[in-house]
N, C-alpha and C positions, 0 to 999 in steps of 0.2 A: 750543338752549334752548327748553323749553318756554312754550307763550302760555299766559296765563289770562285766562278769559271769565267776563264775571256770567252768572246764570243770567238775568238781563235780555235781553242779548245772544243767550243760545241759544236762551231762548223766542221771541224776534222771527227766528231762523233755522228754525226748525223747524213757527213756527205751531203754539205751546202758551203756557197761563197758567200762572202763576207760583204755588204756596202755598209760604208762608216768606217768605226774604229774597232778596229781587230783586238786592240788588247780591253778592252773594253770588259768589265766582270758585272756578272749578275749569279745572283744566287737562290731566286724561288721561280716560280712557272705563275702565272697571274692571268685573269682577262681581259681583253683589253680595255675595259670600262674601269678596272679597278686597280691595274698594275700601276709600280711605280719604276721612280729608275732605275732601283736596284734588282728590277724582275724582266724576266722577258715572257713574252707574250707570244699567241701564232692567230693568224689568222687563216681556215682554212675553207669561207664559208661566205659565199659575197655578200649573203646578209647584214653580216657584218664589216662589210670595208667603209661604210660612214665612219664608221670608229676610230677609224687612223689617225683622223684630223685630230681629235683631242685626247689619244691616248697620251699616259705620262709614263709607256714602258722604257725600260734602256736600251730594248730589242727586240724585234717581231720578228716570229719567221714564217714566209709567205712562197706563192707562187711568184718568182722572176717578173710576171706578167702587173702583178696586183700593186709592185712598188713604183708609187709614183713620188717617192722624197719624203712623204710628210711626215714617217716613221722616223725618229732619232738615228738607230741603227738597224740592220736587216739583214737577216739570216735568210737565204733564198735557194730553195728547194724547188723540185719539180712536183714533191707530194710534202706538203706542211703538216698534213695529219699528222704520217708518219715520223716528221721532224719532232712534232710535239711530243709524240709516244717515247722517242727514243731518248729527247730531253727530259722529261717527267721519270723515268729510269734512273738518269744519270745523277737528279735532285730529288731523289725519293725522299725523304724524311720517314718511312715510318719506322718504328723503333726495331733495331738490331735480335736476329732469331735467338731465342735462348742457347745457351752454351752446358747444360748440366742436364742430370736428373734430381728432381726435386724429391726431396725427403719424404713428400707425403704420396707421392706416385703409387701404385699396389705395382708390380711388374712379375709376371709368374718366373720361377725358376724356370721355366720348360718353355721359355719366349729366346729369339735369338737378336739377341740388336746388335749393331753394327757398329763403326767406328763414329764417331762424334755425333752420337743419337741425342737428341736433346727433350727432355720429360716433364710437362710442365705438372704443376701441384694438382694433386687428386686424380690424375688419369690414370687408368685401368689395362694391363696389356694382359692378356689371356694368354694360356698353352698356346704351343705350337706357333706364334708369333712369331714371322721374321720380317725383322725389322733393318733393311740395308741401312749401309753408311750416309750420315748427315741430313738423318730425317728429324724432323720439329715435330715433336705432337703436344699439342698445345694442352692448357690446366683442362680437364673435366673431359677428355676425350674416353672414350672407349672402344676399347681395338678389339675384338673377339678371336677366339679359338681358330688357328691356322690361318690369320691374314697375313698376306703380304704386302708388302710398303716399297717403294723402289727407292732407289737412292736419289735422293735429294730432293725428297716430296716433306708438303707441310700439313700439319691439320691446326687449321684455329682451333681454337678454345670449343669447346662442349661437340664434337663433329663423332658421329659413331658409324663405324665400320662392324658390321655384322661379321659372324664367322663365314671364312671361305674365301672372302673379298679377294680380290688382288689389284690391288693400285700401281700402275706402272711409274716410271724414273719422273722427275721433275714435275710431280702436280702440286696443285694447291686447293685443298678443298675447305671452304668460309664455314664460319659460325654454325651451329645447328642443323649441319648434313647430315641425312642418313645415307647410308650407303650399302642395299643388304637387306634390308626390311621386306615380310613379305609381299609377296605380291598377293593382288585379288583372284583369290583363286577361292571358287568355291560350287559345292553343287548341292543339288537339293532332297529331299527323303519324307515325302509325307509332309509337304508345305513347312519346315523345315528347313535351315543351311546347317550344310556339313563340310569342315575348312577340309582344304586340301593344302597337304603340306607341301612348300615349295622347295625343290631339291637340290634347285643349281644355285647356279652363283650371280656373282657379278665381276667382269671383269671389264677395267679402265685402261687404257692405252697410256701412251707416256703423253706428259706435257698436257697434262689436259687441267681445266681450271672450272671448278663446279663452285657455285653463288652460295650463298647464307641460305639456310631453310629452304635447301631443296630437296629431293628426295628418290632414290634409284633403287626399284625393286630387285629381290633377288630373279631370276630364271623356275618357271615350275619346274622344270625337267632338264631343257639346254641354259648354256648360261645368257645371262644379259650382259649385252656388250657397247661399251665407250670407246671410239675408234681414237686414236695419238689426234692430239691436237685441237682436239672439240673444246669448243669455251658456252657456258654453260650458267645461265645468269641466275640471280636468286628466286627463289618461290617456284621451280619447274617440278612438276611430276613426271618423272617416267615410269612406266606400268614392266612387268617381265617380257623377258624374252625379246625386249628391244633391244634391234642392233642398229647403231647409231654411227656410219659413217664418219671416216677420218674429217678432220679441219671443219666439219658442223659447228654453227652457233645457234642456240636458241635462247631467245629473252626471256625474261622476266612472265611469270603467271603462265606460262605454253602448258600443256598437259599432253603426253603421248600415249595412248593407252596400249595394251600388250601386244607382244608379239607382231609389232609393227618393224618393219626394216628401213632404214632413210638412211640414203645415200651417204656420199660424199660430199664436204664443201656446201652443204646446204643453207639459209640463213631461214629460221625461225622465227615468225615474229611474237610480240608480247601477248598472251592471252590465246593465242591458237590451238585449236584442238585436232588433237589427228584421232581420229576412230580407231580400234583394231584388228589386225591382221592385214596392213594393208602392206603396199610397197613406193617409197618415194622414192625419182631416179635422183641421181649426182646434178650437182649445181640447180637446183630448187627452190625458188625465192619465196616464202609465204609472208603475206603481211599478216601484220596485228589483229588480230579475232578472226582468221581464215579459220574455216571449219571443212575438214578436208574427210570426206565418209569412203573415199574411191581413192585405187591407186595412181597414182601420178604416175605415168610412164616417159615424158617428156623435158628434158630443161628450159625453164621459163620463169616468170613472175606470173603467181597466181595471187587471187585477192577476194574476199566474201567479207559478208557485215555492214553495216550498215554507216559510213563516215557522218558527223554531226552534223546538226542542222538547225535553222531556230525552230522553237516549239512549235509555233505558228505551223509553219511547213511540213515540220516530221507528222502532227497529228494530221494534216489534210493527205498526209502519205500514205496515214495509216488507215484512214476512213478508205481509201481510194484501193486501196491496197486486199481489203476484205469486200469490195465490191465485183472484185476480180473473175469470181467464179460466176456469180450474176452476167456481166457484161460478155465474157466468153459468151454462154448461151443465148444472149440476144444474136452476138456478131454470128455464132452458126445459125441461127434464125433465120437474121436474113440471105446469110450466103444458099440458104436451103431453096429460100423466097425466088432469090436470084438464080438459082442452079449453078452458081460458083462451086467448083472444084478447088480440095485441097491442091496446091501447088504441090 
């Protein structure tokens, strides 16, 4: 069953004032093209402030700046994002963490769990397992020989943690993560590969949040490391021996290859590849398909790839594009002609 909140209540959780009616109740998070008035709404996006006119929320929470009346009621913040985040929190709906160990669980004698562990059906805990107080490990997980779990961390459903792992206090790690798997490690004998066993580990800082089917190599030798705080979207590869900077995010599709080091506070974008053995400094902005072969040593916004374009254009790009080495050679031609000197 849904709660309903005054907007009283949300402004004293969000730290925002109220225009309208204070005792005013809603009870889901909506947008504003589809909210009604039992929902409130935010807008944090000028994009969309045409919208106001004909939204049917019961409450929008916005920038101070952006209310111009035409919103019913208004929750007014100096950051709406934020408003939004902490209201979507407070109306979460998704279903309540399991409270037991399920009967079909396998859990070894020689595993240690904690106080209100909760186990869902068919998950696996190995030896040497310690498992802190108030940890969720979701149906079909598998925890291997000597992991640790920190207190108040979740695993969805089918998420496996290899042996050695150590997941620190309050994470949540989605659907079909690996956590542990080896890394690429290999060498060669007479045209040949011959694996190299990877020896370290992985270790997660606290609070950190890794996406559905993503995947964190073990360490060949040192361990791989997730700094407290990093959030960590679905489908990422990270390769061994990366150390990954506190408060880092990286999107969706990114791939880090090994023994790469990235700062702090960095932001990742979707699809991006970082070469190996490199080093990125703290606060490091990459966009979507940055292809990064060299060390960053500066904070900044860097960008590579190719943004869209209509076909037309991309192909006279690309004609023009493998013409490039040609026209070099005329332009030194004539600067030869001319007895132009490089600048």
């Amino acid at each position: 069953m849904m709660k309903s909140v005054t907007l009283a209540d949300l402004a004293s959780h969000i730290g925002a004032s109220v225009r309208g009616d204070a005792s005013y109740q809603v009870n889901r998070l909506a947008t504003l093209a589809s909210a009604t008035a039992e929902q409130v709404s935010f807008l944090a996006n000028e994009k969309y402030r045409s919208q106001l006119a004909d939204t049917g929320a019961g409450a929008v929470i916005m920038h101070p700046d952006a209310d111009d009346g035409r919103a019913r009621n208004a929750l007014l913040t100096t950051n709406p994002y934020l408003g939004y985040a902490k209201v979507a929190q407070l109306l979460d709906t998704s279903p309540k963490r399991a409270q037991d160990i399920h009967p079909t669980a396998v859990i070894s004698a020689q595993a240690n769990l904690g106080k209100n562990v909760a186990v869902g059906a068919h998950a696996v805990i190995e030896s040497g397992a310690h498992i802190a107080d108030n940890v969720v490990i979701g149906a079909q997980c598998f925890v291997g020989e000597n992991v640790e779990i920190g207190e108040g961390s979740r695993l969805f459903p089918q998420v496996t943690l290899y042996h050695n792992v150590v997941l620190g206090k309050g994470c949540t790690v989605h659907s079909s993560s690996t956590i542990g798997a080896d890394g690429f490690g290999w060498a060669t004998e007479n045209g040949k590969w011959v694996k190299i066993p990877q020896l370290g580990r992985v270790i997660v800082g606290d609070n950190v949040d890794i996406g559905a089917n993503s995947s964190i190599d073990r360490g060949a030798l040192d361990d791989t490391i997730i700094g407290s705080g990093c959030i960590i979207d679905n489908l990422v590869q990270i390769g061994h021996n990366v150390v990954l900077g506190e408060g880092t995010a990286i999107a969706g599709q990114a791939g880090i290859a090994g023994s790469t080091r990235i700062g702090k506070n960095c932001l990742i974008g979707g699809q991006a590849g970082l070469g190996g053995h490199i080093e990125i400094a703290d606060n490091v902005q990459l966009h979507g398909q940055a292809m990064v072969t060299k060390s960053i040593d500066k904070a900044g916004v860097y960008a590579s790839g190719n943004p869209v374009a209509p076909q037309g254009e991309w192909a006279k790009t690309g004609v023009r594009y493998r013409q490039l080495p040609d026209l070099f050679k005329r332009v030194k031609a004539l600067e030869t002609k001319l007895n132009i000197k490089d600048q």
